[in-house]
C-alpha positions in Angstrom: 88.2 80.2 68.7 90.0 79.7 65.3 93.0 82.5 65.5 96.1 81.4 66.6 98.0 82.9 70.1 101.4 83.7 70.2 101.7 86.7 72.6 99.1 86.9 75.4 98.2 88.8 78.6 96.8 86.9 81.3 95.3 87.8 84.2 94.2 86.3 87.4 92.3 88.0 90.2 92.7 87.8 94.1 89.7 85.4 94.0 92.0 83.0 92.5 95.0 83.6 94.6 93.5 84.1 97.9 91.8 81.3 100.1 87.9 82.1 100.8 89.5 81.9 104.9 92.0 84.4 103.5 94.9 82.2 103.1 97.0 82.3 100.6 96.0 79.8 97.5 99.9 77.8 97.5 98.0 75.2 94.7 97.0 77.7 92.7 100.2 79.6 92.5 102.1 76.9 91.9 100.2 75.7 89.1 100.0 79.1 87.6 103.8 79.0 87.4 104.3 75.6 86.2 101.7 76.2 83.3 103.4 80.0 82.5 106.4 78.7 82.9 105.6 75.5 80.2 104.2 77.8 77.5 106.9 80.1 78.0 109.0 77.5 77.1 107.5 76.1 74.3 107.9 80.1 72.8 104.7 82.2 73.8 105.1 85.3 74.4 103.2 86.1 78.1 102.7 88.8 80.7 101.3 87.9 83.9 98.6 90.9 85.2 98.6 89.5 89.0 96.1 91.2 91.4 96.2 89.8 95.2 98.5 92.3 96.9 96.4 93.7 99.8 94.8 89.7 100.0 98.2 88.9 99.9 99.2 91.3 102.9 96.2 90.9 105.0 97.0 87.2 105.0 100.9 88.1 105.6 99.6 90.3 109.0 96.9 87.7 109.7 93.8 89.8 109.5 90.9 88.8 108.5 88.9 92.3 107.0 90.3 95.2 104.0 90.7 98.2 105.7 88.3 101.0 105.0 91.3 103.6 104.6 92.6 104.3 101.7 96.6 104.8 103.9 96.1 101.3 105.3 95.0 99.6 101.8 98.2 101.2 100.0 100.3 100.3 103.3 98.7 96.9 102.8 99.7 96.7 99.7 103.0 97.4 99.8 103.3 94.7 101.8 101.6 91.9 100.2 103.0 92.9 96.8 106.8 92.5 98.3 105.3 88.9 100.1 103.2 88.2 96.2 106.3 88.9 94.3 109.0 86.6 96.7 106.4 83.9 96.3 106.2 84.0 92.2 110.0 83.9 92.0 110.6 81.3 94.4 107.4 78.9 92.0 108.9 80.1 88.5 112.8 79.5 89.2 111.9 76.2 90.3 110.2 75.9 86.9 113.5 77.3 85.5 112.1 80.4 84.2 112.8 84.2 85.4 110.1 87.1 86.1 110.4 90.8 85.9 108.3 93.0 88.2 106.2 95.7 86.8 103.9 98.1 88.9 102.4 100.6 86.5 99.9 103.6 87.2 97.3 105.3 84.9 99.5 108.0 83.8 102.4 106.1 83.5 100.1 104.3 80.5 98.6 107.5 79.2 101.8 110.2 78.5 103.4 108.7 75.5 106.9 108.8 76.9 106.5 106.9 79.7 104.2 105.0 77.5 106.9 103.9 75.1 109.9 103.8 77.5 107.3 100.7 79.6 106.8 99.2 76.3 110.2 99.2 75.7 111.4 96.9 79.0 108.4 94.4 78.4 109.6 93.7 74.5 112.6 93.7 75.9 111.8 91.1 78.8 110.0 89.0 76.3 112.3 88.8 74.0 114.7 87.6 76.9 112.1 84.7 77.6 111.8 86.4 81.0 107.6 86.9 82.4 106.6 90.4 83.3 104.4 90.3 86.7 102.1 93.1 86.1 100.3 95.1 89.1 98.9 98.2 89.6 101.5 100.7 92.0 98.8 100.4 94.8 100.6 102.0 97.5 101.4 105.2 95.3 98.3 105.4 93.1 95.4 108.2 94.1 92.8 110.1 92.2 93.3 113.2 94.3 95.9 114.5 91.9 95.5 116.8 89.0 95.5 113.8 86.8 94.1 110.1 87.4 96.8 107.4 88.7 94.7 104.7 88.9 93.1 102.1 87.3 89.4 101.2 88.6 90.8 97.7 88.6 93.2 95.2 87.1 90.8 93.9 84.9 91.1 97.5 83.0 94.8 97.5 84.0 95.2 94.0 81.8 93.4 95.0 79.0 95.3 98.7 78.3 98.4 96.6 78.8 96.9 93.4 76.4 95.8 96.6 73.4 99.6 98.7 74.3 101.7 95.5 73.7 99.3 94.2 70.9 98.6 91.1 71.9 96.9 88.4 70.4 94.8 87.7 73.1 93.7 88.7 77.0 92.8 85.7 79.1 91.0 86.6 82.2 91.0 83.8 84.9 88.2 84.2 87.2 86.1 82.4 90.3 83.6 82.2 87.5 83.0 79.2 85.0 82.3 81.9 82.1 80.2 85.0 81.1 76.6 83.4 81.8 72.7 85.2 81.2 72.1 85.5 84.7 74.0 85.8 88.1 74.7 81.7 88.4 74.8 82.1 92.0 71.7 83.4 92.4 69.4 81.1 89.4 70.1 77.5 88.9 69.0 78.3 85.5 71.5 80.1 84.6 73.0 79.4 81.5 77.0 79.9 80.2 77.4 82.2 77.1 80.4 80.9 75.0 80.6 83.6 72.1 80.5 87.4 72.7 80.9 89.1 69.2 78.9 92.3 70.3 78.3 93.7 73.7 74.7 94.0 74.2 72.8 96.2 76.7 71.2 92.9 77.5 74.7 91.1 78.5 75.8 94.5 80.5 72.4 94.2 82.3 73.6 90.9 83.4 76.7 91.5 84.7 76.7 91.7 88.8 79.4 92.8 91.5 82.7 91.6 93.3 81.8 88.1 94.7 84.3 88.2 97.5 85.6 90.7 100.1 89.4 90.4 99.0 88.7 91.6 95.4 87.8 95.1 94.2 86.2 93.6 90.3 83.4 91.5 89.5 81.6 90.5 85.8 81.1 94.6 85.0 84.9 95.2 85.1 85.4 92.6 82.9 83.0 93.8 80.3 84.6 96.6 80.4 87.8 95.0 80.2 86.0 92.9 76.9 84.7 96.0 75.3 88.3 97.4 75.4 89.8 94.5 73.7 86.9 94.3 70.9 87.2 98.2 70.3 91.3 97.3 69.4 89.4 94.6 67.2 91.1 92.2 70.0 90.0 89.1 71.7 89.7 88.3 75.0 88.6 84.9 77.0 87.2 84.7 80.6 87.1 81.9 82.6 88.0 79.9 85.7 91.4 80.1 87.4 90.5 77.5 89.9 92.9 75.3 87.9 95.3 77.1 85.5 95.9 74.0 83.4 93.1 75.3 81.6 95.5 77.5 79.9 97.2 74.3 78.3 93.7 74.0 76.5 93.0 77.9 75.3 96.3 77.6 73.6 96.0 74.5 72.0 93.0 76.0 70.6 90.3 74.8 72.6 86.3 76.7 73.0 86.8 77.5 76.7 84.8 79.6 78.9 83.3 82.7 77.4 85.0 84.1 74.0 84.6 87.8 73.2 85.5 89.1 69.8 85.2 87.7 66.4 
C-alpha cells in the first residue's frame, strides 16, 4: 500500500466480538477502543461499522442458538445493540474519547435527503473528534416493504458508508488472516493473496460462507464489499481483528492482510 490514510471506515464483524462459546470478546473490545481511540488522537478521521448486536443479545439473555424468526432476531437485536453500545462508551471514555451512535437502513442511504442530512451529522461528528458507531437498524429493517431497508450485511453496510463519506480507505477486520486461493480451513495449502487490483471470476470462485453461527457474512460479502470500493476507484484492506493493534500497522503504512484496489 503506498497512498496515504487520513479518513477511514473500519469494520469489525461479530466473529471478532463474540467468543466462539458465545461470550462476549471483553479483550477485543477493549483493544478496539484503545487503538480507535489512539489514531483518533493522533488526527484520523474514523467511523466504526460494528456488527455483533444479536451475538451481543444472545450472550446478554444467555442463549446459546440465533433464533430462526425474523421478530425474535430484530427483538434480539434491539437488545444487544443497547448492551453493544453501553460497552463501547464505557472502553472509549476511559480512552478519553467520545462515540456517536448511528443505526442506518437501506433507504435511509439511497433517498438523497436522508442521504445528505446522515452525511451531514458524521462530518459533523468527525470534525468534533467524536467516532461514529455504525450499525444497521436491525430491529426496524425488513424487505417486505415497498422498498428495500436492509442491507444483506454490514460488510455492504461499510462499504456504501466508506464510498458516501469518501474515504480513503475501508478496513475490514475479520476471523480470517487475509483473502487466500482456497478455503484455508479446508486445504493446508492454501495460500494468502496480498494484492487484489481486479476481481477475477477465479478469486469469486474462491470465496466460501459465514464461518460461525453468530455472523450473517463470510469471504463473498466481502468481495462484494471490495468490488464496491474498487468501482468508487477506492481501496479496501481485509484482515484479522483477532488483535486490533494491527491497525497501528495499516496506518503507518504497512502490507497487511489482503489489499484491494490499485
Amino acid at each position: 500500500m503506498t497512498h496515504k490514510i487520513q479518513k477511514a471506515v473500519v469494520k469489525i464483524g461479530t466473529s471478532s466480538l463474540v467468543l466462539p462459546n458465545g461470550k462476549i470478546n471483553l479483550r477485543t473490545i477493549d483493544q478496539l477502543s484503545f487503538v480507535l481511540a489512539t489514531l483518533n488522537n493522533q488526527g484520523y478521521q474514523l467511523i466504526l461499522v460494528s456488527s455483533g448486536a444479536i451475538g451481543v443479545g444472545l450472550a446478554s439473555l444467555g442463549l446459546k442458538d440465533r433464533p430462526a424468526e425474523i421478530a425474535q432476531q430484530q427483538a434480539l437485536a434491539s437488545i444487544g445493540q443497547a448492551a453493544l453500545m453501553r460497552i463501547y462508551s464505557q472502553r472509549f471514555l476511559d480512552y478519553q474519547t467520545h462515540v456517536a451512535q448511528l443505526l442506518l437502513t437501506r433507504d435511509v442511504l439511497t433517498y438523497p435527503i436522508s442521504r445528505q442530512h446522515t452525511l451531514n451529522t458524521i462530518n459533523t461528528l468527525l470534525q468534533q473528534n467524536v467516532i461514529p458507531i455504525v450499525n444497521e437498524n436491525d430491529p426496524v429493517s425488513v424487505d417486505e416493504l415497498d422498498h428495500y431497508t436492509t442491507f444483506s450485511d454490514n460488510d455492504e453496510l461499510s462499504s456504501q458508508v466508506a464510498v458516501a463519506i469518501d474515504a480513503d480507505e475501508l478496513i475490514i477486520l475479520s476471523d480470517i488472516d487475509a483473502l487466500y486461493d482456497k478455503d484455508p480451513h479446508k486445504f493446508s495449502d492454501a495460500h494468502i493473496i496480498k494484492e487484489v487490483p481486479v476481481l477475477t471470476p477465479e478469486i469469486e470462485n474462491a470465496a466460501s460462507g459465514s464461518s460461525t453461527r453468530f455472523g450473517t457474512g463470510g469471504m463473498v460479502t466481502k468481495l462484494r464489499a471490495a468490488a464496491t470500493m474498487m468501482q468508487a476507484g477506492k481501496q479496501m484492506i481485509l484482515c484479522n481483528g483477532r488483535d486490533p493493534k494491527i491497525l497501528f500497522d495499516i496506518f503507518d503504512g504497512h502490507t497487511i492482510g489482503t489489499h484491494f484496489g490499485k
